[in-house]
Residue frames as qw, qx, qy, qz and C-alpha x, y, z in Angstrom:
[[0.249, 0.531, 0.202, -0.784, -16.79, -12.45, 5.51],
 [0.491, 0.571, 0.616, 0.231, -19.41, -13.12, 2.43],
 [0.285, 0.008, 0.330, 0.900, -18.03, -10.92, -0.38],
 [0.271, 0.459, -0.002, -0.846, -20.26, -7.58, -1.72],
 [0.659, 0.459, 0.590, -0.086, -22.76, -8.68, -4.44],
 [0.189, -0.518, 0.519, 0.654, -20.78, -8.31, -8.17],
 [0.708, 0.542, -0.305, -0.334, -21.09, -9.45, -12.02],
 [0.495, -0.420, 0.725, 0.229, -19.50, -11.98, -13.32],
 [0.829, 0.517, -0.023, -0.211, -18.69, -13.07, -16.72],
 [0.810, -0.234, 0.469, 0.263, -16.57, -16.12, -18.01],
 [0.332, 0.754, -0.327, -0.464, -14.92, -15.17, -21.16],
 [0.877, 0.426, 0.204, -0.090, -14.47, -16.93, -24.06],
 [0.584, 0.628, -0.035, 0.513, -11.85, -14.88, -25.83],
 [0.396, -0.029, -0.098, 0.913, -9.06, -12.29, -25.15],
 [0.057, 0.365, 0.385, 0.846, -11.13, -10.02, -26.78],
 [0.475, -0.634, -0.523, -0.316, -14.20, -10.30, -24.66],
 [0.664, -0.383, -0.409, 0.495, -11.91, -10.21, -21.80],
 [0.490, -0.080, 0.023, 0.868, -10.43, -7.19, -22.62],
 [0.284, -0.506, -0.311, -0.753, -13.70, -5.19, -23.78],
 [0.671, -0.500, -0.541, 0.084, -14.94, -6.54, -20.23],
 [0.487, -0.456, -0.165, 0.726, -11.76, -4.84, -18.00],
 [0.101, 0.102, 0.033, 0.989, -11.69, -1.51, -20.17],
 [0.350, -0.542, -0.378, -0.664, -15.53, -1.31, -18.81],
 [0.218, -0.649, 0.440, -0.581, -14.54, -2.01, -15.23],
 [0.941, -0.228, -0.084, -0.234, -14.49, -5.55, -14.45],
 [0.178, -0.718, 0.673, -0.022, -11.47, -7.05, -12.66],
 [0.782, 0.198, -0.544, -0.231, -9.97, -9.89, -14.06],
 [0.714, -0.443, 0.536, -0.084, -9.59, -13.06, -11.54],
 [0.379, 0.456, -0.801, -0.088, -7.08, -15.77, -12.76],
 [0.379, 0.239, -0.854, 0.263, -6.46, -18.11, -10.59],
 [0.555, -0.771, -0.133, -0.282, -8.26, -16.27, -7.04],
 [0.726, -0.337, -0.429, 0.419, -5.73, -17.44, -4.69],
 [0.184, 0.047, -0.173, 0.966, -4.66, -13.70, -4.15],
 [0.392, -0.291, -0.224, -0.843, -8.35, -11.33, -5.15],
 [0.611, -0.496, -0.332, -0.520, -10.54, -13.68, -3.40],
 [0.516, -0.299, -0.445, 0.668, -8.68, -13.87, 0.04],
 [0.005, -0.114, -0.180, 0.977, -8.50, -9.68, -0.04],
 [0.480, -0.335, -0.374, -0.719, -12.84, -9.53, -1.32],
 [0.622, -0.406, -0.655, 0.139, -13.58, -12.30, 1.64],
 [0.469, -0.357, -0.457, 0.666, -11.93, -9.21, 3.79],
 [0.126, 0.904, 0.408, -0.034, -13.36, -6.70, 2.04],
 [0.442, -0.557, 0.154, 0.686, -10.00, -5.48, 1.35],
 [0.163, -0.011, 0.768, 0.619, -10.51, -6.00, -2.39],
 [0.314, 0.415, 0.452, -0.724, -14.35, -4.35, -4.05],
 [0.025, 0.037, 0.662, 0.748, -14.72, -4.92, -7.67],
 [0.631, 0.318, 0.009, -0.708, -18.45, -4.02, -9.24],
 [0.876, 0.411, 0.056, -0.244, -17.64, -7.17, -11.47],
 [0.509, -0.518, 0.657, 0.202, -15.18, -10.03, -12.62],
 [0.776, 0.432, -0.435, -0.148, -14.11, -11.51, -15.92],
 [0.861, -0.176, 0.475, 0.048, -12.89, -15.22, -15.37],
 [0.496, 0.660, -0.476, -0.305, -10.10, -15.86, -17.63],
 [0.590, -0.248, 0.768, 0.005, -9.93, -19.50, -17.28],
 [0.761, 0.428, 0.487, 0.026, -11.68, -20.56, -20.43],
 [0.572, 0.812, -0.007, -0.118, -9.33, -18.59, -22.44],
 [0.993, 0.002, 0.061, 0.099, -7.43, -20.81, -24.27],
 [0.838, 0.265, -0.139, 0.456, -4.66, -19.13, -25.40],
 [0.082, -0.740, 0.417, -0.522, -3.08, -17.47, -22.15],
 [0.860, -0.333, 0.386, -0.021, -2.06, -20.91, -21.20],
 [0.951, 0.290, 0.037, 0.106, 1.27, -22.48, -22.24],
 [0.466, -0.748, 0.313, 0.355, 4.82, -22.55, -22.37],
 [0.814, 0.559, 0.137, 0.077, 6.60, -22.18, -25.53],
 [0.617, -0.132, 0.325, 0.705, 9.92, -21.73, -27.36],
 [0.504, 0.750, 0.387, 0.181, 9.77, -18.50, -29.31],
 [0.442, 0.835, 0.083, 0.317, 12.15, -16.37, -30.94],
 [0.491, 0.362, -0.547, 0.573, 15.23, -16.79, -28.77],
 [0.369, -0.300, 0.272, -0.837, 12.50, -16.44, -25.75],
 [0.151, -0.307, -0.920, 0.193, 11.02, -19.13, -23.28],
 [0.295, -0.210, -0.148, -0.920, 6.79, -17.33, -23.29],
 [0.058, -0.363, -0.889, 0.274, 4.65, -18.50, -20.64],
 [0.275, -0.694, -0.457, -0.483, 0.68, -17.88, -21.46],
 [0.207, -0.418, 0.312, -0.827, -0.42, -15.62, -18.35],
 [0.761, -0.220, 0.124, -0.597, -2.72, -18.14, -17.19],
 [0.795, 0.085, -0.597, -0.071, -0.60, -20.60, -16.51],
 [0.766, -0.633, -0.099, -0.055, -0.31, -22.54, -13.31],
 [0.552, -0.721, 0.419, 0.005, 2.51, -22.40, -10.63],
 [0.861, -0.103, 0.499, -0.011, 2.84, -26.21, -11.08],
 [0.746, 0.647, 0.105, 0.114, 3.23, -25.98, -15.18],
 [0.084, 0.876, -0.466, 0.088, 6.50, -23.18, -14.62],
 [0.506, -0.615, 0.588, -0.144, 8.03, -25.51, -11.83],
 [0.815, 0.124, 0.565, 0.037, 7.64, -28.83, -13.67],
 [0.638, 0.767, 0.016, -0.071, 8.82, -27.12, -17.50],
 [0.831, -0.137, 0.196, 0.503, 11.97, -28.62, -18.55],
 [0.522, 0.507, 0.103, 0.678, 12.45, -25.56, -20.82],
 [0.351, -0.908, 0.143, -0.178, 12.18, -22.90, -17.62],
 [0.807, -0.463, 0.189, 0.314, 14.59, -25.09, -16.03],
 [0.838, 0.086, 0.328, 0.427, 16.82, -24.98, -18.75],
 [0.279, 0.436, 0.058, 0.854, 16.77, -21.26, -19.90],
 [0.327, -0.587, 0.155, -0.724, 15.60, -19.43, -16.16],
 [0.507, -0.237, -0.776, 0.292, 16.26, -22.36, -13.71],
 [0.122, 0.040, -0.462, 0.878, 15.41, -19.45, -11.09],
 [0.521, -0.086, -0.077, -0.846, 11.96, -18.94, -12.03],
 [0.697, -0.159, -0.639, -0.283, 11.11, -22.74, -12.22],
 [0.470, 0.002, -0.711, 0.523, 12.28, -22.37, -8.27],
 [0.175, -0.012, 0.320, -0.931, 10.68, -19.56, -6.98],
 [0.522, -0.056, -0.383, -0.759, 7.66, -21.46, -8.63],
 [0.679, -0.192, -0.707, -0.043, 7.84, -24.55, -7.18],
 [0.324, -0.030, -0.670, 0.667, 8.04, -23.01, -3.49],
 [0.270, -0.267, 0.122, -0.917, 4.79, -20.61, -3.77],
 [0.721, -0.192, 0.387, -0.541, 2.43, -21.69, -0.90],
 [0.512, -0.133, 0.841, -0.113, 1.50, -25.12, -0.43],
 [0.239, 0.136, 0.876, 0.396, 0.46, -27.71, -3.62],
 [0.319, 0.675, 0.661, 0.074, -3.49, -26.55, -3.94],
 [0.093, -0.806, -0.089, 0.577, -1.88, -23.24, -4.72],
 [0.159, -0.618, 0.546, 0.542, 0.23, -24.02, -6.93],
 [0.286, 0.284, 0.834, 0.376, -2.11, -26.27, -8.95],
 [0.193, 0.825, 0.528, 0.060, -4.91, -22.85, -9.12],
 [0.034, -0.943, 0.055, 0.328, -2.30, -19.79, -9.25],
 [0.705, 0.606, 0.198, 0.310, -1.36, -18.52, -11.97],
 [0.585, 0.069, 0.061, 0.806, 2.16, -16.79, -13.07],
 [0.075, 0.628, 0.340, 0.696, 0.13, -13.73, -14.17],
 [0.514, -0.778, -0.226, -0.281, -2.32, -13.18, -11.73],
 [0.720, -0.462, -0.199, 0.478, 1.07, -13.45, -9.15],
 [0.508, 0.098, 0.232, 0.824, 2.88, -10.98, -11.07],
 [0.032, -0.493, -0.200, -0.846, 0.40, -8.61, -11.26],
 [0.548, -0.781, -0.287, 0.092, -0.79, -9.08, -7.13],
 [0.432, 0.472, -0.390, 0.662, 2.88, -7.57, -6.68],
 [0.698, -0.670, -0.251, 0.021, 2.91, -8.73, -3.21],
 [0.086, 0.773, -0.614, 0.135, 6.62, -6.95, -1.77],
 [0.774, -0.158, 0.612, -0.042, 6.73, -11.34, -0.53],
 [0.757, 0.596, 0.046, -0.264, 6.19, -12.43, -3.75],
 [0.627, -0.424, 0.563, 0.332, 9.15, -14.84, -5.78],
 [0.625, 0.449, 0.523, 0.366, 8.32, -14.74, -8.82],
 [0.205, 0.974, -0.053, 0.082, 8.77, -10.64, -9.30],
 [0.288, -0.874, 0.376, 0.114, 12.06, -11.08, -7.93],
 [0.670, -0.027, 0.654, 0.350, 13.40, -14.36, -10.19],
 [0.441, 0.759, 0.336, 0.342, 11.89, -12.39, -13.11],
 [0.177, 0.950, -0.256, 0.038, 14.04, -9.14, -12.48],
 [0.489, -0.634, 0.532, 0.276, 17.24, -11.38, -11.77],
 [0.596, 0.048, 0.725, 0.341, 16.97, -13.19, -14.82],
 [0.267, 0.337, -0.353, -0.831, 15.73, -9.83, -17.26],
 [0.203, 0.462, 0.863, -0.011, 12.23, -11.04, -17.83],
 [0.176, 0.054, -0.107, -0.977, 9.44, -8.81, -19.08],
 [0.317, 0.263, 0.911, 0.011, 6.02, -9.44, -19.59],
 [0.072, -0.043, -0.428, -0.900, 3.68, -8.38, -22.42],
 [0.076, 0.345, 0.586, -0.729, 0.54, -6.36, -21.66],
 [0.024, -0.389, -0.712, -0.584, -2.71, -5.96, -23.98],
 [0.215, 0.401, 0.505, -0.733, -5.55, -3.41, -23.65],
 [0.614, 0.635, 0.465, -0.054, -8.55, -2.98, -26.26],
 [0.332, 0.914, -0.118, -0.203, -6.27, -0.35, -27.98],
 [0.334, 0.745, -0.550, 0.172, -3.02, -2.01, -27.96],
 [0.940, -0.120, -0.011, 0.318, -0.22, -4.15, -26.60],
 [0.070, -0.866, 0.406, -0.282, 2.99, -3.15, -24.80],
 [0.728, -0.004, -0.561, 0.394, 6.31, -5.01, -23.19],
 [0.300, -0.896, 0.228, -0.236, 7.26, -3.73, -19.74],
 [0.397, 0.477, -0.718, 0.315, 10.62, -4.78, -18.65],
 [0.643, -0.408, -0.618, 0.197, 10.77, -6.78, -15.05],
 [0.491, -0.030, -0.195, 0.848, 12.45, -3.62, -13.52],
 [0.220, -0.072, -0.219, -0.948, 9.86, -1.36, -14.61],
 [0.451, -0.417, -0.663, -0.427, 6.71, -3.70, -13.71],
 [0.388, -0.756, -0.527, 0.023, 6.11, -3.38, -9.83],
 [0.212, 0.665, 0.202, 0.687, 6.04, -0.37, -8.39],
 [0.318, -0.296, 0.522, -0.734, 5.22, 0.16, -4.71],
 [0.373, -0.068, 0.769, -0.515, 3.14, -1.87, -2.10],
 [0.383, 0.512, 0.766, -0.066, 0.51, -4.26, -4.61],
 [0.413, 0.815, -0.037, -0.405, 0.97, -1.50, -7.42],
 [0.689, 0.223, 0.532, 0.439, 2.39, -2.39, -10.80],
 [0.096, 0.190, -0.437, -0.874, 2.53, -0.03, -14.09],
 [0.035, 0.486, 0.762, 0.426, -0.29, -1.71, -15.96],
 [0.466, -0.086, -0.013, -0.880, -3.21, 1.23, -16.71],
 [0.519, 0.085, 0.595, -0.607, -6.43, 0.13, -15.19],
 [0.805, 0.352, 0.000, -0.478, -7.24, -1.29, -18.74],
 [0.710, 0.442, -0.499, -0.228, -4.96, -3.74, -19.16],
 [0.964, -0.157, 0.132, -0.172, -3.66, -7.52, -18.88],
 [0.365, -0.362, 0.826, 0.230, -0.41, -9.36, -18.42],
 [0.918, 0.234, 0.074, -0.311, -1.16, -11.93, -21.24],
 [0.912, 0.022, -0.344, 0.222, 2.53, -13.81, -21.03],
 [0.662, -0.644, 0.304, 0.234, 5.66, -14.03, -19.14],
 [0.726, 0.625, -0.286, 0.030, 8.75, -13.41, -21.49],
 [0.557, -0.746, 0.261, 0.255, 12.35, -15.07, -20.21],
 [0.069, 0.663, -0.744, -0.045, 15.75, -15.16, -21.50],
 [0.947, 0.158, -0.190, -0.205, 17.14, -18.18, -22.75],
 [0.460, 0.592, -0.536, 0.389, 20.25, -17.59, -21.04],
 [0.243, -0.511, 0.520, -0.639, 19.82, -17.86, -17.62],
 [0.909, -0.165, -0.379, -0.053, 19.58, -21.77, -16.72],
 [0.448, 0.143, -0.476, 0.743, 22.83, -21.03, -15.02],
 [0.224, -0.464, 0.161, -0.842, 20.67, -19.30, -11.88],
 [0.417, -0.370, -0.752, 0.350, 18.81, -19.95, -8.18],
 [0.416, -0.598, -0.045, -0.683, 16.46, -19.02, -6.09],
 [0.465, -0.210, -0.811, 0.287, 16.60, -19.21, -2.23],
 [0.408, -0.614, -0.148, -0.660, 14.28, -18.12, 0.04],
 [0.047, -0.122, -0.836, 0.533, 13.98, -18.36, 4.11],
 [0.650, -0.341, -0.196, -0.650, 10.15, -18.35, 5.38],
 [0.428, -0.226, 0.756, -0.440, 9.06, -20.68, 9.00],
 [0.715, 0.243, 0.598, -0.269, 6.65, -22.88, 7.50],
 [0.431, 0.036, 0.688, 0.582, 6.72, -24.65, 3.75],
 [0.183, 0.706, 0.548, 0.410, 3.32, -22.57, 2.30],
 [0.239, -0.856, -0.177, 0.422, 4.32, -19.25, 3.93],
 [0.339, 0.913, -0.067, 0.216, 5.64, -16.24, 2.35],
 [0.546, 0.489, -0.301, 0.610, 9.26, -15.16, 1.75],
 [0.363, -0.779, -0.168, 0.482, 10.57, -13.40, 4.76],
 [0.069, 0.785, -0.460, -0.409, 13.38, -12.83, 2.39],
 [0.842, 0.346, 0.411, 0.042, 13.97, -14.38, -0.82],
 [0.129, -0.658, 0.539, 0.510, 17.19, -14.06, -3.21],
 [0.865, 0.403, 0.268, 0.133, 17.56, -14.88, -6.94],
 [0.281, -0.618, 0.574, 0.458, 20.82, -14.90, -8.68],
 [0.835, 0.533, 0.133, 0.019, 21.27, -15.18, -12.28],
 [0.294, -0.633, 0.384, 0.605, 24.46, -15.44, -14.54],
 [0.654, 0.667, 0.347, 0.083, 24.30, -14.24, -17.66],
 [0.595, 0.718, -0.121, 0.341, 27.27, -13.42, -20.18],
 [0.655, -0.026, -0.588, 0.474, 29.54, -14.21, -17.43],
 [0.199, -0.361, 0.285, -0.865, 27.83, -11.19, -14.97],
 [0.153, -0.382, -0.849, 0.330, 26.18, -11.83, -11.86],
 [0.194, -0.159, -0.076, -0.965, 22.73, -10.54, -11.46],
 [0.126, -0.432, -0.851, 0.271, 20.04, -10.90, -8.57],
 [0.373, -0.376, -0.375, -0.761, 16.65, -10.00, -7.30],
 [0.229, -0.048, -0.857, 0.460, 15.31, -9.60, -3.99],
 [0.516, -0.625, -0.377, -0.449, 11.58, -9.86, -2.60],
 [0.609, -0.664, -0.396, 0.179, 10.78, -9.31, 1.16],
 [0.341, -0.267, -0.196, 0.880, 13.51, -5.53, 2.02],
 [0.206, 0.206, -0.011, -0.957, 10.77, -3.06, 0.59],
 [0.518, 0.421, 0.478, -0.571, 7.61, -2.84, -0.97],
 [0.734, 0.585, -0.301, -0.168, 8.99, -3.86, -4.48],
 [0.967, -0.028, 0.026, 0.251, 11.74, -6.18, -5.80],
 [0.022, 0.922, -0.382, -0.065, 15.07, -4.49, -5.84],
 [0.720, 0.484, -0.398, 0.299, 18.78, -5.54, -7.25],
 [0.644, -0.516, 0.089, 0.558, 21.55, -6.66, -4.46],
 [0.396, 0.888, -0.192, 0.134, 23.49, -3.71, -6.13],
 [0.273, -0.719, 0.636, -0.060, 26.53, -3.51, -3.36],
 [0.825, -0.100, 0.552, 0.067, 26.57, -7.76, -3.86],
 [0.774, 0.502, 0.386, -0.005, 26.76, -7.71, -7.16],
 [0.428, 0.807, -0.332, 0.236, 29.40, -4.99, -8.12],
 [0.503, -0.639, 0.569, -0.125, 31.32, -6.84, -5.51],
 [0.867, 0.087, 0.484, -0.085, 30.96, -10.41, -6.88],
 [0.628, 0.774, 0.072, 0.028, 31.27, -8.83, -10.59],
 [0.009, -0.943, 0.305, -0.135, 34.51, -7.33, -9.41],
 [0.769, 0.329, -0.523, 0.164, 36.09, -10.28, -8.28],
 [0.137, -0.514, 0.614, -0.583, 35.90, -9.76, -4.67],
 [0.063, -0.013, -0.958, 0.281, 35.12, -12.09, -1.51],
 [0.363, -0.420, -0.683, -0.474, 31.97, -13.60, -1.14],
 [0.352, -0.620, -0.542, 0.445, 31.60, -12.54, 2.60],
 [0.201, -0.199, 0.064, 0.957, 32.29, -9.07, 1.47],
 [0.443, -0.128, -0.311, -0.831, 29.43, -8.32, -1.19],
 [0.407, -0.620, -0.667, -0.074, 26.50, -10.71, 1.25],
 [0.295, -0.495, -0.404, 0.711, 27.78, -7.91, 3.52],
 [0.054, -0.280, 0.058, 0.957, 26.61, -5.67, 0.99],
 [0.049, -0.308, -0.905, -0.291, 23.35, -7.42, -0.45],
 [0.080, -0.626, -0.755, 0.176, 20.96, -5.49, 1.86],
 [0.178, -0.249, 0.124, 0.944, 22.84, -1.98, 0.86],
 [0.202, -0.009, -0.065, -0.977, 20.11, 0.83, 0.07],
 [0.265, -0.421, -0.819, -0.287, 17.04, -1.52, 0.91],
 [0.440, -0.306, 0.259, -0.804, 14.30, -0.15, 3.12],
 [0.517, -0.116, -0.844, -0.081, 12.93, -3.09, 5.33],
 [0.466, -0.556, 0.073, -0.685, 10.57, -2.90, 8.27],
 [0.093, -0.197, 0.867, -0.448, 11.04, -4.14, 11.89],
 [0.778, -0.091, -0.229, -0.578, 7.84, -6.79, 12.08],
 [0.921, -0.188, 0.266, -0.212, 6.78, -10.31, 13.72],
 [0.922, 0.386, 0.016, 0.024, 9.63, -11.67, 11.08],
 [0.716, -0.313, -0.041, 0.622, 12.40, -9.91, 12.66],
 [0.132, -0.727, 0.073, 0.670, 14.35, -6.66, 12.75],
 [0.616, 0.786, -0.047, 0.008, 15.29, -4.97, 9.10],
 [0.009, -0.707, 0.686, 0.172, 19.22, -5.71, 10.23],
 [0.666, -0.046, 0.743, -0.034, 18.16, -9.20, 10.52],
 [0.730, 0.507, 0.432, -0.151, 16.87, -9.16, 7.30],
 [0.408, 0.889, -0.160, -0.135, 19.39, -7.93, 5.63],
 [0.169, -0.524, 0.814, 0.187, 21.79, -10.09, 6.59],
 [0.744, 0.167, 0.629, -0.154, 19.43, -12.74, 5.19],
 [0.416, 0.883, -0.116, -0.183, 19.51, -11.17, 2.37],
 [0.041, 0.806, -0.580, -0.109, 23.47, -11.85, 2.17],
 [0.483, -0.268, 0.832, -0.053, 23.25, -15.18, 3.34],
 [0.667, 0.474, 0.557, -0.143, 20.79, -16.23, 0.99],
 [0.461, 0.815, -0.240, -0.256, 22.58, -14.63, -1.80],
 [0.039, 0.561, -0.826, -0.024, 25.82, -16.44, -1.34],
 [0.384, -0.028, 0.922, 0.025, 23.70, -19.87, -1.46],
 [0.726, 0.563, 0.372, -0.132, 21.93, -18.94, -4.89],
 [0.023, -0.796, 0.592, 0.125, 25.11, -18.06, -5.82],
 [0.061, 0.343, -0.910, -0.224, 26.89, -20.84, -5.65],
 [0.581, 0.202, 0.775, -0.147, 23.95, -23.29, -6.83],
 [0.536, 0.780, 0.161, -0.281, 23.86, -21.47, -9.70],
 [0.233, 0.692, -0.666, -0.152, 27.57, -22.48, -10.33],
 [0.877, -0.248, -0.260, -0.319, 26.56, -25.64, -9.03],
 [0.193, 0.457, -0.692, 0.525, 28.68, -25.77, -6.34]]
């Protein structure tokens, strides 16, 4: 279907960008999400700011005991960054698995993070590994914690004026994994498990049991505790809400959920 007739302006700057969205233009990043849901008419904007040309919400840097990825960087850039690997090995995974290569060379960290698909891998490696990402509107600039960024079905916190503009991670959490089950290599998560350890605690993040990411709680105060690992995957799926669908029941999924914990688990000890 041939999208609704719209604006469009390419920014230059942050600034422009941002004077642009607090007047009602939606920003596109990448597209690989917005212009799939406009083609269906799921998605209506009056008008789009393009934030490709703006240079600095690209990059990956070392800063202040923090690994800061620009918002507009690609898939490819996370997955391939020796310093993700090395302080958030989970994120550089969940990156390198989203959809198939031409995705992953035109979607951007941001623009994923802020489609908060409940599929999505990159909301769930960012709450196992205590990410955050910092948010700019014409009036200001704000952190939101991973925990605190999506909200329900493709909702988020951000107010209608404002913009992811990086990705903050911990430098601690190289020790971590992401696995994920899905039928085909560019398909969404059915279910998808990160697992971080950090100051010798175990802490995860699962995409695909609700309409947000959510903590294996029951796994985790098991694991933490020093019990068996068949015990807390039996508790991984404990207070999720998952829906029977084409991808299988919500018991099924929860046991994925377990299984798939207990092998980012131990790859994250490298076992």
């Amino acid at each position: 279907m041939i999208p609704l007739a719209l604006s469009y302006t390419k920014a230059t700057s942050l600034d422009e960008a941002l004077a642009a969205i607090r007047d009602g233009a939606k920003p596109i990043a990448g597209g690989q999400s917005l212009v799939p849901m406009m083609r269906l008419r799921l998605a209506s904007p009056d008008g789009l700011v393009d934030l490709a040309g703006i240079a600095e919400l690209t990059g990956i840097r070392q800063e202040g005991g923090e690994i800061v990825i620009g918002a507009m960087t690609r898939h490819r850039e996370v997955a391939s960054s020796a310093d993700v690997h090395r302080g958030a090995r989970a994120v550089a995974q969940a990156a390198a698995g989203i959809g198939s290569p031409a995705v992953r060379n035109r979607g951007t960290i941001g623009g994923s993070l802020a489609h908060a698909d409940p599929h999505a891998d990159l909301p769930a490696a960012l709450l196992a590994v205590g990410g955050s990402v910092t948010v700019r509107s014409a009036s200001g600039s704000r952190s939101i914690a991973a925990a605190d960024l999506v909200l329900d079905y493709l909702t988020t916190s951000l107010a209608d004026d404002e913009l992811i503009v990086d990705v903050r991670l911990p430098t601690d959490a190289g020790q971590s994994a992401y696995a994920k089950f899905h039928r085909r290599a560019i398909d969404w998560s059915i279910v998808g498990v990160a697992v971080a350890i950090r100051g010798g605690k175990v802490s995860t993040g699962i995409t695909g049991l609700g309409s947000q990411p959510v903590r294996a709680a029951g796994f985790e105060e098991v694991v933490n505790a020093g019990g068996s690992l068949d015990e807390a995957a039996a508790r991984a799926g404990e207070g999720t809400s998952p829906i029977d669908d084409l991808d299988g029941s919500a018991e099924y999924k929860r046991h994925l959920a377990g299984v798939l914990a207990k092998r980012a688990l131990a790859e994250a000890k490298g076992q």
